[in-house]
VMD Tcl script that draws the C-alpha trace (Angstrom):
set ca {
  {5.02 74.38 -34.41}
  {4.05 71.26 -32.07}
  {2.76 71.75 -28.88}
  {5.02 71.65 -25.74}
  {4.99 68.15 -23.68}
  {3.70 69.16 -20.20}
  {5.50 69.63 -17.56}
  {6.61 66.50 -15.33}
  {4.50 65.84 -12.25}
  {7.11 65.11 -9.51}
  {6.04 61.75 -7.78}
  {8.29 61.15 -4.96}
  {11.59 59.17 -4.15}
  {12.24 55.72 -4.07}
  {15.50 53.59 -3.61}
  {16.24 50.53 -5.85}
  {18.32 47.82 -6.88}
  {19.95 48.50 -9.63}
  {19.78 45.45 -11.93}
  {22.26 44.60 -14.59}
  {20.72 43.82 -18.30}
  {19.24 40.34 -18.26}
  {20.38 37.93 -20.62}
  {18.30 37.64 -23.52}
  {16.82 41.02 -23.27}
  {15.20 43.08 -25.59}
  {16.60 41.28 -28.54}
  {15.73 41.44 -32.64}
  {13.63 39.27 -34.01}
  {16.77 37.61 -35.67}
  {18.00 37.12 -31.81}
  {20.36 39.39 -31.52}
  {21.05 42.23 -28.78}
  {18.56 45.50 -29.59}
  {19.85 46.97 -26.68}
  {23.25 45.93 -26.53}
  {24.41 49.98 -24.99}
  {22.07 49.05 -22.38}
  {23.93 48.15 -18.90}
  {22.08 48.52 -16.22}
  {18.08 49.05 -15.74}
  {16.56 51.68 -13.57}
  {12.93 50.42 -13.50}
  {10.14 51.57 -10.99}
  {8.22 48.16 -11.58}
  {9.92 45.64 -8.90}
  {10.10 42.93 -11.22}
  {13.69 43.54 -12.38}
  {14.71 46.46 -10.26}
  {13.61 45.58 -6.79}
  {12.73 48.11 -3.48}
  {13.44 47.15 -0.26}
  {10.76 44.71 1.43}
  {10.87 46.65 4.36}
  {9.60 49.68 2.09}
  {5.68 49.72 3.63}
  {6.61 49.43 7.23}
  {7.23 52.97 7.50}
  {3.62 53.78 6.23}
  {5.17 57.00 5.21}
  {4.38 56.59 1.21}
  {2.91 58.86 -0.61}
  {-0.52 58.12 -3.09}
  {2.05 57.45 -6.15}
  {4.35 54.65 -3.69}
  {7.11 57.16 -3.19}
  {8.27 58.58 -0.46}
  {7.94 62.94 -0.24}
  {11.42 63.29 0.91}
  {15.01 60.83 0.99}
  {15.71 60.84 4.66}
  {12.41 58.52 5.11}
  {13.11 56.46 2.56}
  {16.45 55.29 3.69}
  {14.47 54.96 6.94}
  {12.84 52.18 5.40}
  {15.78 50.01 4.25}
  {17.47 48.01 7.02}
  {21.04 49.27 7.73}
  {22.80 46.02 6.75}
  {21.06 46.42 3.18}
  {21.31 50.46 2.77}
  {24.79 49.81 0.85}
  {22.69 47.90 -1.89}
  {19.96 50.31 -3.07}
  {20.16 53.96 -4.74}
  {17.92 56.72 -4.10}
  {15.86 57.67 -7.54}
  {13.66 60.32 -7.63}
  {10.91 59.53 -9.86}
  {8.54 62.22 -12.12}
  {5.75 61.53 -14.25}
  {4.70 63.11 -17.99}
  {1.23 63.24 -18.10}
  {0.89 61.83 -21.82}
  {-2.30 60.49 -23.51}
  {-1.30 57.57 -25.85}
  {-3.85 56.47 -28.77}
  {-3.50 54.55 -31.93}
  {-2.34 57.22 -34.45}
  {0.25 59.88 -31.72}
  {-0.24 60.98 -29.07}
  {-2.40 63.44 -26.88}
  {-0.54 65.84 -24.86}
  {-2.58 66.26 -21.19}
  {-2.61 69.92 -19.27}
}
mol new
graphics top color blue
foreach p $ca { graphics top sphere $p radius 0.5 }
foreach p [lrange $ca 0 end-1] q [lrange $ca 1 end] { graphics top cylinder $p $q radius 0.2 }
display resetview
């Protein structure tokens, strides 16, 4: 029997933009859609699913860039742009990856 994955590390919220699938993205090597089921992209990195710039001003973040609780992380979107980002809350698997599988981490 495999061993169990650990047990997700809970890292904090964060509130996003949403983005729709880029054009062009992931595709086959052939060019066609790999993803095509794929509609919208929840990523942490903000280079396709941005925070709010406003997100440091708080200073409330924790060590992982998330906030411990929701309420302060609405705090730190301005009101007129609340209606454009969702809450997430984020959790990490703590997975060692080498060339051949990988190693689970305790």
């Amino acid at each position: 029997m495999p061993p169990l994955p650990p047990d997700p590390i809970f890292l904090g919220y964060r509130f996003k933009r949403i983005a729709h699938r880029p054009a062009g993205w992931c595709l086959n090597p052939d060019g066609t859609p790999a993803a095509a089921a794929v509609q919208r992209i929840c990523s942490v990195s903000n280079c396709i699913s941005p925070e709010p710039e406003t997100k440091f001003l708080a200073r409330a973040c924790n060590d992982a860039g998330c906030y411990d609780r929701p309420d302060p992380a609405l705090a730190s979107i301005p009101p007129e742009q609340a209606g454009h980002f969702i809450p997430l809350a984020l959790e990490c698997c703590p997975l060692l990856f080498r060339r051949g599988g990988v190693l689970l981490a305790r």
